[in-house]
C-alpha positions as protocol buffer text, in pm:
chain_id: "A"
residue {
  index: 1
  type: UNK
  ca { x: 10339 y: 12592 z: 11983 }
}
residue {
  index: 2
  type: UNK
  ca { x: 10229 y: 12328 z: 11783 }
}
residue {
  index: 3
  type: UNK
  ca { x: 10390 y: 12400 z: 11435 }
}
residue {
  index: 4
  type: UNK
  ca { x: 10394 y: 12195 z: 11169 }
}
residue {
  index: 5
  type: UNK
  ca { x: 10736 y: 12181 z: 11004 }
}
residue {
  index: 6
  type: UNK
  ca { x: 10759 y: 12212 z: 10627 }
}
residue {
  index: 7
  type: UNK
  ca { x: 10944 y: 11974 z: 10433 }
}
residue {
  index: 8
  type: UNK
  ca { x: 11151 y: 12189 z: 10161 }
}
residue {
  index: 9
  type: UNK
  ca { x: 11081 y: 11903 z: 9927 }
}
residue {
  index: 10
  type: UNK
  ca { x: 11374 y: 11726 z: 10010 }
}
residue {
  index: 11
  type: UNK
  ca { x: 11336 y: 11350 z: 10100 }
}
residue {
  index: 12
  type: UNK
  ca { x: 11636 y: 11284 z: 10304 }
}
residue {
  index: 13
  type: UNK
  ca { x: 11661 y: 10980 z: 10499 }
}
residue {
  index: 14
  type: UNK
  ca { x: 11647 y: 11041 z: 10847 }
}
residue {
  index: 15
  type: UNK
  ca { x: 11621 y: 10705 z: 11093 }
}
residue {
  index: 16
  type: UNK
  ca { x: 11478 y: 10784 z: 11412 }
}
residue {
  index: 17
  type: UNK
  ca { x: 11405 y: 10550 z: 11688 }
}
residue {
  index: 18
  type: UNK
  ca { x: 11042 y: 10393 z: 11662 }
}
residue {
  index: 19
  type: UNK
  ca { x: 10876 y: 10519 z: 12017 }
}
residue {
  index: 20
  type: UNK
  ca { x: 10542 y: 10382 z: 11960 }
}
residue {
  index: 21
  type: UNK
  ca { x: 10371 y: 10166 z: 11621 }
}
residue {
  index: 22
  type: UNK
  ca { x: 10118 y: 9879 z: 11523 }
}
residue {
  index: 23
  type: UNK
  ca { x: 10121 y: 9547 z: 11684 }
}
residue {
  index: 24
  type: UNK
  ca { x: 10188 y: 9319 z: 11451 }
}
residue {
  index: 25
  type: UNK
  ca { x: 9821 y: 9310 z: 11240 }
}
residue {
  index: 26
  type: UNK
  ca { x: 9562 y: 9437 z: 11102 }
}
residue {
  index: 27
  type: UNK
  ca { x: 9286 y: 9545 z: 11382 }
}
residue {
  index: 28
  type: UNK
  ca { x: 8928 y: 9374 z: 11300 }
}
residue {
  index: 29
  type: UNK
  ca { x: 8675 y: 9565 z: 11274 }
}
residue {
  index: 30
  type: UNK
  ca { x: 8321 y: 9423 z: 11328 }
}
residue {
  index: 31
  type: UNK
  ca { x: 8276 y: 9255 z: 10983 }
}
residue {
  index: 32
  type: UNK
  ca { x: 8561 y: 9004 z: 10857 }
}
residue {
  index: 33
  type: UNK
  ca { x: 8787 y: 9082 z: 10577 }
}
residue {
  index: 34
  type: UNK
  ca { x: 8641 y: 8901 z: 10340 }
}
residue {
  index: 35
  type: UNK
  ca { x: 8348 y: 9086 z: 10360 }
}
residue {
  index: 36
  type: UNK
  ca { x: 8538 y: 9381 z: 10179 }
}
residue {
  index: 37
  type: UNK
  ca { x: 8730 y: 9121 z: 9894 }
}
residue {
  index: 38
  type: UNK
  ca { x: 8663 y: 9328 z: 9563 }
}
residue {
  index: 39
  type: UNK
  ca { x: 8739 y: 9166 z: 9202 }
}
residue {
  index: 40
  type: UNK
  ca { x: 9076 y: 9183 z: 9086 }
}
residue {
  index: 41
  type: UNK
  ca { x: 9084 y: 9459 z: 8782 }
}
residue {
  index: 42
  type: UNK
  ca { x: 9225 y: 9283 z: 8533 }
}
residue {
  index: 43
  type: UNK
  ca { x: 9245 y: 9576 z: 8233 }
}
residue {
  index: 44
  type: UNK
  ca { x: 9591 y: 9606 z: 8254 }
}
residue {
  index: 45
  type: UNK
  ca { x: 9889 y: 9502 z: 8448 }
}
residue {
  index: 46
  type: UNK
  ca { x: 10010 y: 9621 z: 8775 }
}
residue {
  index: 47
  type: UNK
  ca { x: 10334 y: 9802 z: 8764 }
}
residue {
  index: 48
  type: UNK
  ca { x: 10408 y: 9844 z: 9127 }
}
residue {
  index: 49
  type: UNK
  ca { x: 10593 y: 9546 z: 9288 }
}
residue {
  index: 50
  type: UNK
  ca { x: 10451 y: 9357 z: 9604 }
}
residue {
  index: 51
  type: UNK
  ca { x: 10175 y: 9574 z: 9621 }
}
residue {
  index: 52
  type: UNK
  ca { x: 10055 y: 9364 z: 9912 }
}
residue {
  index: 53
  type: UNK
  ca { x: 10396 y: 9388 z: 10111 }
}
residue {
  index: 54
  type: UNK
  ca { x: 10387 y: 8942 z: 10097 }
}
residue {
  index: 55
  type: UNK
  ca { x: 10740 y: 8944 z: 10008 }
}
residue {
  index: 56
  type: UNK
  ca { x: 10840 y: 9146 z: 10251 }
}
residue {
  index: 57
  type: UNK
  ca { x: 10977 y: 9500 z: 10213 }
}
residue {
  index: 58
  type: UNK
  ca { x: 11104 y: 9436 z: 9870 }
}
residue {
  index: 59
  type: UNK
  ca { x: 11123 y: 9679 z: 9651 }
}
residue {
  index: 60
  type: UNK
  ca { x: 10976 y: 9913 z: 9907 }
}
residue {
  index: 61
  type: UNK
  ca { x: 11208 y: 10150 z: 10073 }
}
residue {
  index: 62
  type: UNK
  ca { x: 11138 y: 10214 z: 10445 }
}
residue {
  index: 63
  type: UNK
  ca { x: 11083 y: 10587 z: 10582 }
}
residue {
  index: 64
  type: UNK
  ca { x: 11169 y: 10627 z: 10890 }
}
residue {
  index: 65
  type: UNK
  ca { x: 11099 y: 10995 z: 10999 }
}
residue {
  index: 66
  type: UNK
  ca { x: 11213 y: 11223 z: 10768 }
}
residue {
  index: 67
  type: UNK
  ca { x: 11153 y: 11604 z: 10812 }
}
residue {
  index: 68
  type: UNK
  ca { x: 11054 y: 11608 z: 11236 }
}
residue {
  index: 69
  type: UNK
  ca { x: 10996 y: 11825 z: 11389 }
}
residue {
  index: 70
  type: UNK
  ca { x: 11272 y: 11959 z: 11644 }
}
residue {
  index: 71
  type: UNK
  ca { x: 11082 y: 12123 z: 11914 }
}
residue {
  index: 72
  type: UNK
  ca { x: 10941 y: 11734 z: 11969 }
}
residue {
  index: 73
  type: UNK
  ca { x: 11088 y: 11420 z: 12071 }
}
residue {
  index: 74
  type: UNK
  ca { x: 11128 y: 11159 z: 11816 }
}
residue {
  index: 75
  type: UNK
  ca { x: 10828 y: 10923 z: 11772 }
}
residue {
  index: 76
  type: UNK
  ca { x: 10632 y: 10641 z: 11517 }
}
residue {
  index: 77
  type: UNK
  ca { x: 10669 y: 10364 z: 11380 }
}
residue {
  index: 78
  type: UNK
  ca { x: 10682 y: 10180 z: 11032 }
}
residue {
  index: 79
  type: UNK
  ca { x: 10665 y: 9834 z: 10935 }
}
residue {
  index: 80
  type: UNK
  ca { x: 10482 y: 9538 z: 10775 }
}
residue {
  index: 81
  type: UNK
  ca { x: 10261 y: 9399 z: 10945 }
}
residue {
  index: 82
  type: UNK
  ca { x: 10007 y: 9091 z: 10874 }
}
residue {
  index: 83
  type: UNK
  ca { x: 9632 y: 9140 z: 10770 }
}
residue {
  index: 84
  type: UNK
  ca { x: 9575 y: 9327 z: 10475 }
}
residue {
  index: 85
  type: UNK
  ca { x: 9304 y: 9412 z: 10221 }
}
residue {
  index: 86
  type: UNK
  ca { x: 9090 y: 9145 z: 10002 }
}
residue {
  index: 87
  type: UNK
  ca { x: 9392 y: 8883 z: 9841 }
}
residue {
  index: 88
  type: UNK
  ca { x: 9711 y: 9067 z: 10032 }
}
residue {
  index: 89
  type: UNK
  ca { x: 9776 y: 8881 z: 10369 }
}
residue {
  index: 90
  type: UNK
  ca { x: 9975 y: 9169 z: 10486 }
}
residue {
  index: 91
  type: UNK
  ca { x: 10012 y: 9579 z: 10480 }
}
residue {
  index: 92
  type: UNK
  ca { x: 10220 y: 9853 z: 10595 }
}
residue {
  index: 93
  type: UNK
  ca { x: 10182 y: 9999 z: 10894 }
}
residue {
  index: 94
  type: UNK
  ca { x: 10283 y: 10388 z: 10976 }
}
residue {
  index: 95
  type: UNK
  ca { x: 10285 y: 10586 z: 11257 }
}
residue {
  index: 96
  type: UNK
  ca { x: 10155 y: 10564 z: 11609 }
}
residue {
  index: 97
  type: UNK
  ca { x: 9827 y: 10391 z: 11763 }
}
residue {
  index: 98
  type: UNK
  ca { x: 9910 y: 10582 z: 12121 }
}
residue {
  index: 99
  type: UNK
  ca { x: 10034 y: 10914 z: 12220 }
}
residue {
  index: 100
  type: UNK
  ca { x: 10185 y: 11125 z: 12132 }
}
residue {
  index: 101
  type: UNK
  ca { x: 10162 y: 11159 z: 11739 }
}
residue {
  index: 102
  type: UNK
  ca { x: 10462 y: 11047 z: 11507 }
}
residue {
  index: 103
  type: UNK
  ca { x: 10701 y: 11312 z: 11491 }
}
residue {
  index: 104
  type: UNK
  ca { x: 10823 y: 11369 z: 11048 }
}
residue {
  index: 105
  type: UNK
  ca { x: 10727 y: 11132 z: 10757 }
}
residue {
  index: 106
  type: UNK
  ca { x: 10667 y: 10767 z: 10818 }
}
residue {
  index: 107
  type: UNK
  ca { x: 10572 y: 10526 z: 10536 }
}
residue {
  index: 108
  type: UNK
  ca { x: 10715 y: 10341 z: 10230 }
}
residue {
  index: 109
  type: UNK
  ca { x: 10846 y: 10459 z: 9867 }
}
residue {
  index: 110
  type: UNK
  ca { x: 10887 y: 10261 z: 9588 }
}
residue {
  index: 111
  type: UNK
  ca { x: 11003 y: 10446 z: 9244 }
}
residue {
  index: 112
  type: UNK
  ca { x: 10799 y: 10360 z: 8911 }
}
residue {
  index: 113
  type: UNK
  ca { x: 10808 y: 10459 z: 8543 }
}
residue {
  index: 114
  type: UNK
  ca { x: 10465 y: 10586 z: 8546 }
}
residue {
  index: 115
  type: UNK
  ca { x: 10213 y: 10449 z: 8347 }
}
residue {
  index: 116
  type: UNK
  ca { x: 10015 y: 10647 z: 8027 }
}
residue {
  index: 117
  type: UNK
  ca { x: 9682 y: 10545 z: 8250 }
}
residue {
  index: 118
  type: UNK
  ca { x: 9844 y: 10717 z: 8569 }
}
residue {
  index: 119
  type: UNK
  ca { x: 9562 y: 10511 z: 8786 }
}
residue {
  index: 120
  type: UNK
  ca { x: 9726 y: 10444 z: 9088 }
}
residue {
  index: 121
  type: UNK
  ca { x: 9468 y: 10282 z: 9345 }
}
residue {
  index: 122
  type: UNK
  ca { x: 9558 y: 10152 z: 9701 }
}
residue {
  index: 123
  type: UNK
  ca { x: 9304 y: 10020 z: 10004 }
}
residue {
  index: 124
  type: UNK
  ca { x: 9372 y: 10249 z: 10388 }
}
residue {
  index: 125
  type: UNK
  ca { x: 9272 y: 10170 z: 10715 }
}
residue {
  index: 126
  type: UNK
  ca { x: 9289 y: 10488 z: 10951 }
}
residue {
  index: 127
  type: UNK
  ca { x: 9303 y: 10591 z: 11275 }
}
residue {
  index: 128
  type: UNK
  ca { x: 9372 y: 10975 z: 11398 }
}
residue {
  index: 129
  type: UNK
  ca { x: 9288 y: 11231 z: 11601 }
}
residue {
  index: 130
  type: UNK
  ca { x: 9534 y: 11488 z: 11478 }
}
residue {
  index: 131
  type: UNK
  ca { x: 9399 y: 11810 z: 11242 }
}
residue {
  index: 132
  type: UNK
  ca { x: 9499 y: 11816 z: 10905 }
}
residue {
  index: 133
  type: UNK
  ca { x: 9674 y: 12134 z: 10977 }
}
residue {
  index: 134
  type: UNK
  ca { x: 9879 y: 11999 z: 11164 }
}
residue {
  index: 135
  type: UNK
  ca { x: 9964 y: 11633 z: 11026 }
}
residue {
  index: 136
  type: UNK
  ca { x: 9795 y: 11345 z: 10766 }
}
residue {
  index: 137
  type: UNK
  ca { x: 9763 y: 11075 z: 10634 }
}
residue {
  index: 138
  type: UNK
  ca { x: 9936 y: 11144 z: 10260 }
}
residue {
  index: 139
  type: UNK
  ca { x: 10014 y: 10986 z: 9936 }
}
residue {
  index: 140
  type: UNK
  ca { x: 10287 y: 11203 z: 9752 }
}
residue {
  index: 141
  type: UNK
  ca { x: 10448 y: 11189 z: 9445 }
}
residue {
  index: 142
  type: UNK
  ca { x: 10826 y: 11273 z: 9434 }
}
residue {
  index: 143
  type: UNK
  ca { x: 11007 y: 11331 z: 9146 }
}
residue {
  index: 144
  type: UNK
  ca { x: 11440 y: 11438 z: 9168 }
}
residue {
  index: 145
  type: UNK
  ca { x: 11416 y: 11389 z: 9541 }
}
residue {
  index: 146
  type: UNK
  ca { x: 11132 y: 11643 z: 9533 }
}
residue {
  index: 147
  type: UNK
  ca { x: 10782 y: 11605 z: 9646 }
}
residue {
  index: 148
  type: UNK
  ca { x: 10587 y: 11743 z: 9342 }
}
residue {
  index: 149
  type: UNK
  ca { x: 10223 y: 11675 z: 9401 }
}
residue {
  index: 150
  type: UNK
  ca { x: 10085 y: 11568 z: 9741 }
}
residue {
  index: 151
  type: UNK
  ca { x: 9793 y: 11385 z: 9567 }
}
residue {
  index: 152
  type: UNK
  ca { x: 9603 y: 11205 z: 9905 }
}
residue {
  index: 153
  type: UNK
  ca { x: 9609 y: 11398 z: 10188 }
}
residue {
  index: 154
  type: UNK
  ca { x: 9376 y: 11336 z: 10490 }
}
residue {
  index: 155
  type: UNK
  ca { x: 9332 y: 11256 z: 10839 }
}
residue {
  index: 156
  type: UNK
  ca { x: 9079 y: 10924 z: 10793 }
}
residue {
  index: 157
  type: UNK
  ca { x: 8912 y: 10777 z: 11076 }
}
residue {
  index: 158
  type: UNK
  ca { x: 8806 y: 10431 z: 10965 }
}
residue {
  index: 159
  type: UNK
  ca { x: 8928 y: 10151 z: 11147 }
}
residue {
  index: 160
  type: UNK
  ca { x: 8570 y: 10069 z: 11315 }
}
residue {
  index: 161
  type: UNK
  ca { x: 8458 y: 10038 z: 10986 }
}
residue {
  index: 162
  type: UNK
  ca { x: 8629 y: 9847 z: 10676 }
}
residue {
  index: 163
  type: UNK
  ca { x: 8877 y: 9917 z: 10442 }
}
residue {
  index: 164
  type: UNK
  ca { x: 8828 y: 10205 z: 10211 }
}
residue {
  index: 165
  type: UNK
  ca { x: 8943 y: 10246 z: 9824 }
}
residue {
  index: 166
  type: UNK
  ca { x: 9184 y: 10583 z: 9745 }
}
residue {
  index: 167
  type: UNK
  ca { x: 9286 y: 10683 z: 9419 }
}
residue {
  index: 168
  type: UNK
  ca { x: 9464 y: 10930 z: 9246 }
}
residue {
  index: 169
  type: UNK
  ca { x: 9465 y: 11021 z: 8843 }
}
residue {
  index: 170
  type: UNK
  ca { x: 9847 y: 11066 z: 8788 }
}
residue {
  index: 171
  type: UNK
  ca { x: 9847 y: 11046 z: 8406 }
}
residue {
  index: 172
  type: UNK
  ca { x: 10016 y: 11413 z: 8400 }
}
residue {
  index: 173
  type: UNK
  ca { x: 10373 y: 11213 z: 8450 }
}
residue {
  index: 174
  type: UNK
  ca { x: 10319 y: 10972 z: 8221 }
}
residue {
  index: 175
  type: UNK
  ca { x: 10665 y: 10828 z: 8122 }
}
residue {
  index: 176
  type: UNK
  ca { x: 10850 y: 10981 z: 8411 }
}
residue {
  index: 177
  type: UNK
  ca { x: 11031 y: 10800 z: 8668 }
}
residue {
  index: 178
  type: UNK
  ca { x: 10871 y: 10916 z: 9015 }
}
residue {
  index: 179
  type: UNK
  ca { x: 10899 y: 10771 z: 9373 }
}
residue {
  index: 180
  type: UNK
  ca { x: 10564 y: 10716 z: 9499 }
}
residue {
  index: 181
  type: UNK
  ca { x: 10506 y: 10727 z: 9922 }
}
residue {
  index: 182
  type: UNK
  ca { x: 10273 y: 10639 z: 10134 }
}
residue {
  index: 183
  type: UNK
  ca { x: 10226 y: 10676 z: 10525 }
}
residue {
  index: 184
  type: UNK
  ca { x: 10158 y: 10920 z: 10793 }
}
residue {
  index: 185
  type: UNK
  ca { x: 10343 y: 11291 z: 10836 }
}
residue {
  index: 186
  type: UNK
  ca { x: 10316 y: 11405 z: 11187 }
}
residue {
  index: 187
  type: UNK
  ca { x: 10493 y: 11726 z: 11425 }
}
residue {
  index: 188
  type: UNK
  ca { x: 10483 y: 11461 z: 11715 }
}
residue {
  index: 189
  type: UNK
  ca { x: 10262 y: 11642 z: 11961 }
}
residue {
  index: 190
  type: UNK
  ca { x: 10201 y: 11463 z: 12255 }
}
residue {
  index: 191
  type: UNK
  ca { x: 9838 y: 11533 z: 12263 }
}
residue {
  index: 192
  type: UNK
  ca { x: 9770 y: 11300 z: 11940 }
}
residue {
  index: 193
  type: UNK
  ca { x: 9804 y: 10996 z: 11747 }
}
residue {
  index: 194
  type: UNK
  ca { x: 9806 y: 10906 z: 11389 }
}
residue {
  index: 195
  type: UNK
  ca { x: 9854 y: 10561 z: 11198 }
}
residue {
  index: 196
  type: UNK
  ca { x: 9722 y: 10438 z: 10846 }
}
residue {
  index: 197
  type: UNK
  ca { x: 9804 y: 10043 z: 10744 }
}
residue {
  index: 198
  type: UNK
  ca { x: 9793 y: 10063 z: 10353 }
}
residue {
  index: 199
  type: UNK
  ca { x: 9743 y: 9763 z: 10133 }
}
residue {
  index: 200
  type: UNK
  ca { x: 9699 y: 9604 z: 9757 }
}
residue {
  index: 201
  type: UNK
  ca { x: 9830 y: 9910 z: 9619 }
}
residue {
  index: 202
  type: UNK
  ca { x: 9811 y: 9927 z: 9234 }
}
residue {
  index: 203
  type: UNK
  ca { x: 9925 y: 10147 z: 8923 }
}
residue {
  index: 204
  type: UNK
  ca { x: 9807 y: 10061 z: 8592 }
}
């Protein structure tokens, strides 16, 4: 049966072989890039580091499968890969452009103070043909190794398209240290596939 398993809130690293992932960039859609370039908001500053994954993985923490599920072989994918949205030259790529879908959480963390605004803002480019009920594309907040409010969660289907804008009001923790990921949760069925890149990801 094709059970999702629940993650009891614990994020506990779990590396698992990468069985399928991206290819190295950014698939173009019909209209270029710069076609989607929006102006920089410049009301305050950014506090997440190498929001456009240029420098690498730094500070970003890898995720490499946490939470599978058992009854599935291990599967996806996460990396950085080049093409990203508007200024960013590169993004991070999770999960799996074939079959069979990633099997746990795939993505990146990085851990903030968060800001009194809470306005975290980041630019996606999805593929899936998974159900939500079963696996998403997600943007959690996690707070004492905790997950605490899932506040994106979604199976998007944009890639023909362009890049799209998500957001998420997290003003509620103002002052708190959380970990914030992003990337692709998945019971690896082999029926399915499910990938987001994410890019210029801000918090002001």
């Amino acid at each position: 049966m094709r059970l999702r398993s629940i993650l009891a809130g614990t994020i506990a690293a779990a590396t698992l072989a990468a069985c399928a992932g991206g290819t190295g960039t950014v698939p173009s859609p019909s209209s270029p890039f710069a076609a989607n370039v929006a102006a920089p908001d410049k009301a305050a500053a950014n506090v997440i580091k190498n929001g456009c994954f240029d420098s690498g993985t730094t500070p970003w923490k890898l995720l490499k499968g946490v939470g599978p599920d058992s009854s599935n072989p291990p599967s996806g994918a996460v990396s950085i890969v080049k093409g990203g949205y508007g200024p960013c030259k590169h993004a991070a790529f999770a999960g799996t452009t074939k079959k069979p879908a990633p099997n746990g959480f795939w993505g990146v963390s990085q851990t903030v103070k968060m800001t009194k605004a809470g306005k975290l803002t980041w630019w996606y480019w999805g593929s899936s043909t998974e159900s939500v009920k079963y696996g998403d594309q997600e943007v959690d907040v996690v707070v004492g190794g905790k997950i605490v409010d899932a506040c994106y969660s979604a199976d998007t289907t944009n890639a023909k398209t362009a890049w799209k804008l998500g957001s998420c009001k997290l003003s509620k923790y103002a002052g708190k240290t959380v970990t914030l990921q992003f990337g692709v949760y998945d019971n690896g069925y082999d029926g399915t596939d499910d990938n987001w890149y994410v890019s210029d990801i801000s918090l002001q």
